[in-house]
C-alpha positions as CSV (number, residue, x, y, z in Angstrom):
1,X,-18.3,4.5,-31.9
2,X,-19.4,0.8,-32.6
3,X,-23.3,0.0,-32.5
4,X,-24.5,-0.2,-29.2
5,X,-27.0,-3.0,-27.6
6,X,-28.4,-5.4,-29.9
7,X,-27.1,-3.7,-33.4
8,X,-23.5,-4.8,-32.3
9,X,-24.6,-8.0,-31.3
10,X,-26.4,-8.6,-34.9
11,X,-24.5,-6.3,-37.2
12,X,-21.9,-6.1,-39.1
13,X,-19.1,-7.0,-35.9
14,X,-21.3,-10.2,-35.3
15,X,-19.1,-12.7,-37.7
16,X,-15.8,-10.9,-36.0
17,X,-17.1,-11.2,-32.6
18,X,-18.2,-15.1,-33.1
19,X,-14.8,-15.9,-34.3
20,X,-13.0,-13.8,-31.2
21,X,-15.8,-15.9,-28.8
22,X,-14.9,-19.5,-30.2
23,X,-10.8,-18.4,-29.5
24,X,-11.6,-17.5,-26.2
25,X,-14.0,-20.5,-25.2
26,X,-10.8,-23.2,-26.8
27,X,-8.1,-21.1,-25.0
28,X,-9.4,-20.2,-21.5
29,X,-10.6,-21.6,-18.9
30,X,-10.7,-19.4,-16.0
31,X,-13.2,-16.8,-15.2
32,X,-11.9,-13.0,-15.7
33,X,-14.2,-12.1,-12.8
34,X,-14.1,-14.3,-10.0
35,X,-11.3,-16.5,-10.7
36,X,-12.8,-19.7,-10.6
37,X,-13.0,-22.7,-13.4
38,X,-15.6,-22.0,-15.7
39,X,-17.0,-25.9,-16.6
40,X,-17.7,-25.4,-20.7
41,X,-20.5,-28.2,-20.5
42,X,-22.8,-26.1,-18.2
43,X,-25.5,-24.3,-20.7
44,X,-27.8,-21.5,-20.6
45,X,-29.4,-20.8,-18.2
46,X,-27.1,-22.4,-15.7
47,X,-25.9,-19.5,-14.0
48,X,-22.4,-21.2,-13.6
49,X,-22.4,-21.5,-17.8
50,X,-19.7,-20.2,-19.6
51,X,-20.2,-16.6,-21.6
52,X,-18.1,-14.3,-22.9
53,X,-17.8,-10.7,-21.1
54,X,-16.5,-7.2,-22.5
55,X,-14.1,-5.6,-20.2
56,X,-15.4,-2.4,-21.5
57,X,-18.5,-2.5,-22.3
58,X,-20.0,-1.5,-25.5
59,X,-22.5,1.2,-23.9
60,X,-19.5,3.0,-22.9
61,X,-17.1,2.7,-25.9
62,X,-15.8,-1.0,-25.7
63,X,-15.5,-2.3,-29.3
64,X,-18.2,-5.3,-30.1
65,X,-16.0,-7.7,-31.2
66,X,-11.9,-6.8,-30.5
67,X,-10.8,-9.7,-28.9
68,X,-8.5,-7.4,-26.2
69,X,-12.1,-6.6,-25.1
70,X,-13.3,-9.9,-24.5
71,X,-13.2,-12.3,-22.0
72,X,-14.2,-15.5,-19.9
73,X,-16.7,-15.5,-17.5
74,X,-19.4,-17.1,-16.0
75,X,-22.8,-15.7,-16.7
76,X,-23.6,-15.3,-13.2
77,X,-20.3,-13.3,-12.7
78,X,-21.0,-11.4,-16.1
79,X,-24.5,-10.5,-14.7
80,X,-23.5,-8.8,-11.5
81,X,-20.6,-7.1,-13.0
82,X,-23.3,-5.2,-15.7
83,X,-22.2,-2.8,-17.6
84,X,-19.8,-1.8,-14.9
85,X,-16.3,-1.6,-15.3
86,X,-14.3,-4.5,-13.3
87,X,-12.6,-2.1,-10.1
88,X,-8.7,-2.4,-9.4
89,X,-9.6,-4.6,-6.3
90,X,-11.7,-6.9,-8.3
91,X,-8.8,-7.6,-11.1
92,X,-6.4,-7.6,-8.3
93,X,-7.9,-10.5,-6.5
94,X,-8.9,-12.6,-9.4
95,X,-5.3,-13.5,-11.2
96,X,-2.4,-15.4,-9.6
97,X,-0.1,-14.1,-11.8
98,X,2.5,-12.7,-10.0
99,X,3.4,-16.0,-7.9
100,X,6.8,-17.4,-8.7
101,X,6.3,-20.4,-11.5
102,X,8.9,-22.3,-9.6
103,X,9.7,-22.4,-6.2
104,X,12.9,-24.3,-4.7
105,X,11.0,-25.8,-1.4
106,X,14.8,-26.9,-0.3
107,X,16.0,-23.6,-0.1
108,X,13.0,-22.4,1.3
109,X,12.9,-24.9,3.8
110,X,16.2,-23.8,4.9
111,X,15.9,-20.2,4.7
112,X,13.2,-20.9,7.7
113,X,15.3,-23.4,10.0
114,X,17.7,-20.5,9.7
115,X,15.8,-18.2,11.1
116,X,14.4,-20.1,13.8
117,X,17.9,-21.1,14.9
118,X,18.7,-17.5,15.4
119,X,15.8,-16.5,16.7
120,X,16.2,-19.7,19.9
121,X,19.7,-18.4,20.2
């Protein structure tokens, strides 16, 4: 098992885990946690400031520095979550990811003067 508390933070997964953290500051954007825009030019100690969260954390077998372990948040969000692990219902309210990327309104549109014709006659 990787170090735990601050020996993972300053040992030898500290030069792997500040590449993984730069990756994940340039390529998200949205908090894991709450789902909300994480504004990168907030700093410590804003409590809206951008951090960097393990899903699992390290005190209970989450690697350091894998980057499938890390993830945006804000340190507010990263606070209250602990060293909990994130609940189906959180993760499940969080992501929009199963909406349609495309909807045709059109169709849509029509589909529901449809059925309010029928539903009149």
């Amino acid at each position: 098992m990787p170090g735990v508390g601050s020996n993972a933070r300053y040992g030898p997964f500290r030069q792997e885990y500040e590449r993984n953290r730069k990756k994940i500051l340039m390529s998200q954007n949205i908090c894991a946690l709450c789902g909300k825009p994480v504004d990168k030019s907030l700093k410590y100690p804003d409590p809206m400031s951008a951090t960097i969260d393990h899903i699992i954390p390290i005190d209970r077998g989450g690697h350091p520095a894998d980057i499938d372990n890390l993830q945006l948040a804000h340190m507010k969000c990263n606070r209250d979550k602990s060293n909990n692990l994130q609940t189906e219902q959180q993760t499940s309210q969080v992501s929009n990811r199963n909406l349609p990327w495309l909807i045709d309104w059109k169709a849509y549109r029509a589909d529901d003067k449809a059925s309010q014709k029928k539903i009149k006659k």
